[in-house]
C-alpha positions in Angstrom: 180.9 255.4 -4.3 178.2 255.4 -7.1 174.6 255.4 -6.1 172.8 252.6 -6.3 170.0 254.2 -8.2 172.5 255.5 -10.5 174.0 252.0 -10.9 170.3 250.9 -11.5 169.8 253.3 -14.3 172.6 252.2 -15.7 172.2 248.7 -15.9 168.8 249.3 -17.2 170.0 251.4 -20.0 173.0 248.5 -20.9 170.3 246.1 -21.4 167.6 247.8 -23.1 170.8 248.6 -26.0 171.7 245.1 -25.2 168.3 244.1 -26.5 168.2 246.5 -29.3 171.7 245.3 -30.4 170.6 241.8 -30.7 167.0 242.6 -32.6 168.5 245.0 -35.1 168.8 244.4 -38.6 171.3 246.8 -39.3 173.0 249.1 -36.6 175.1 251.6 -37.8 177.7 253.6 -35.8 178.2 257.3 -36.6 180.7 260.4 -35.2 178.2 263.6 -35.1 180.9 265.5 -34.0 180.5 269.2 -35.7 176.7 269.0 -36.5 174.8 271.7 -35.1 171.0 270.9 -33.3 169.4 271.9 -37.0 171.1 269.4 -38.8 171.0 266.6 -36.2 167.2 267.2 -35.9 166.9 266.7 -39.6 169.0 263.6 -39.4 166.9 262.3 -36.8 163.7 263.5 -38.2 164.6 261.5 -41.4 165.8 257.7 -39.9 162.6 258.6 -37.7 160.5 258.2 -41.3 162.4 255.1 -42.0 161.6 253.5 -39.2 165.1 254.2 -37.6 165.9 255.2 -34.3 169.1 256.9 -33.8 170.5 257.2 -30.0 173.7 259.4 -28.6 175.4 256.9 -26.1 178.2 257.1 -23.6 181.2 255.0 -25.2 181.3 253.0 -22.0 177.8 251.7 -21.9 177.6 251.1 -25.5 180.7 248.6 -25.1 179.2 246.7 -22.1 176.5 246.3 -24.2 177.8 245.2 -27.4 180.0 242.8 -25.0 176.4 241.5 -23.6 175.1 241.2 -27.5 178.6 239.0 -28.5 179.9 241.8 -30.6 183.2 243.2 -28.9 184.6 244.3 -32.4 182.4 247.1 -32.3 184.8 248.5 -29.4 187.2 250.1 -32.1 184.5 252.3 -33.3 183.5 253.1 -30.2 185.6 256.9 -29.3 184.7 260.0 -29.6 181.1 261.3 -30.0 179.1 258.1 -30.5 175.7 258.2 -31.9 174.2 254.8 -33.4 171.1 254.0 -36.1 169.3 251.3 -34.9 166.9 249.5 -37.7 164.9 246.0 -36.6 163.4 246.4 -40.2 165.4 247.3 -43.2 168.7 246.7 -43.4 170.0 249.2 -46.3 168.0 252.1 -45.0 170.2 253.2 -42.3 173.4 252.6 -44.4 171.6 254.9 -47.5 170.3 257.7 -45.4 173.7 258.1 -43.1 176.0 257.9 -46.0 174.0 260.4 -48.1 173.5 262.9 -44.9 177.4 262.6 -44.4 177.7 263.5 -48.1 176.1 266.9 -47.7 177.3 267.2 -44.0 180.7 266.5 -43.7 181.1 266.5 -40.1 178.9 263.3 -40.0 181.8 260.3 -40.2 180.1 256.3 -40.5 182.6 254.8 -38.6 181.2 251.1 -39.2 178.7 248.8 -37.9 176.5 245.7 -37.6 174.9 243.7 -40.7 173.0 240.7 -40.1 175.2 240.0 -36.3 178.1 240.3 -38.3 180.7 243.7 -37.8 181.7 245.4 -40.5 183.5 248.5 -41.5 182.8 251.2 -43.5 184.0 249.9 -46.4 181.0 247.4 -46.1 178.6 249.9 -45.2 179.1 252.2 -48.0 178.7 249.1 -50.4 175.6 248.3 -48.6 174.6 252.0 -49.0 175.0 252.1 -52.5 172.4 249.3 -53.0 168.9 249.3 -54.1 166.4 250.0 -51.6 163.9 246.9 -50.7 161.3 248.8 -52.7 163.7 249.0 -55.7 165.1 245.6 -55.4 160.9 244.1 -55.7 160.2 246.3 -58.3 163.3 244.8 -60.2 162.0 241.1 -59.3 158.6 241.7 -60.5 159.8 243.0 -63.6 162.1 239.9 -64.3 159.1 237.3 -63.6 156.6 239.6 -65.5 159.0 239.1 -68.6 158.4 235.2 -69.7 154.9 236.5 -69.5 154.7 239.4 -70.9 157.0 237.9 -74.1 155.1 234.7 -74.1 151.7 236.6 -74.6 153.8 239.3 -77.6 154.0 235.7 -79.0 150.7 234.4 -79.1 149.6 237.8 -80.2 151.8 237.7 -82.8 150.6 234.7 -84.0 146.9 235.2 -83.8 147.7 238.3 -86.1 149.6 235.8 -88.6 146.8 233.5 -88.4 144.2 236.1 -88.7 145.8 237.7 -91.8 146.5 234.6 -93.7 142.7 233.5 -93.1 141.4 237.1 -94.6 143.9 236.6 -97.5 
């Protein structure tokens, strides 16, 4: 018979990825199978700088969790070594930095994940890798809306120049 502390533990450690589930942007599911402690600490060490955290969890608690959070399709990615990116923040970040580590590290495998509550496989997490960063994507914005103005004062420019040259002629 399992301990009742034990049990406990357990049930503490079900919710708390329960919670973590529900309040991520992004959670992304990974096989670390084959990467030695150097390379896992530089995994970690990088999602840490994004604001990621990255947990190894039995396959069995991870489930009973996801079942808590309403997302039982993540049970088919749950086998084998299970290790999950958890971001609350940004939602490509995760995607980009495990795709690019699994790249260079083959033994890294993205297995699939959670966007936005919704499950998705890898397919959709390498598409969502592959775009622009939320730094990229506003710097792209600001350049489309500073383009009326930027053209509209070219314009007035021009024609103060025009009207300038005609008046010295």
């Amino acid at each position: 018979m399992a301990n009742a502390k034990i049990l406990a533990q357990k049930e503490q450690a079900v919710a708390e990825v329960t919670e973590k589930f529900k309040a991520s942007a992004s959670t992304i599911i990974a096989d670390y199978r084959g990467l030695n402690v150097a390379q896992v600490t530089q995994l970690r060490k990088t999602l840490r700088e994004a604001g990621i955290e990255f947990v190894v969890l039995k396959n069995s608690l991870a489930r009973r969790a996801s079942a808590n959070a309403d997302l039982s399709a993540l049970d088919e990615y749950l086998t084998g070594p299970t290790a999950i990116a958890f971001s609350n923040d940004d939602l490509v970040a995760p995607a980009k930095i495990l795709t690019e580590f699994a790249k260079k590290n083959d033994q890294l495998s993205v297995k699939g994940g959670v966007v936005e509550g919704r499950v998705v496989g890898y397919d959709q997490i390498k598409a969502l890798a592959e775009l622009p960063s939320r730094d990229g994507l506003l710097s792209m914005l600001l350049s489309v809306l500073q383009a009326p103005v930027r053209n509209f004062a070219l314009a007035v420019k021009a024609v103060a120049e025009k009207k300038e040259a005609e008046g010295q002629a």
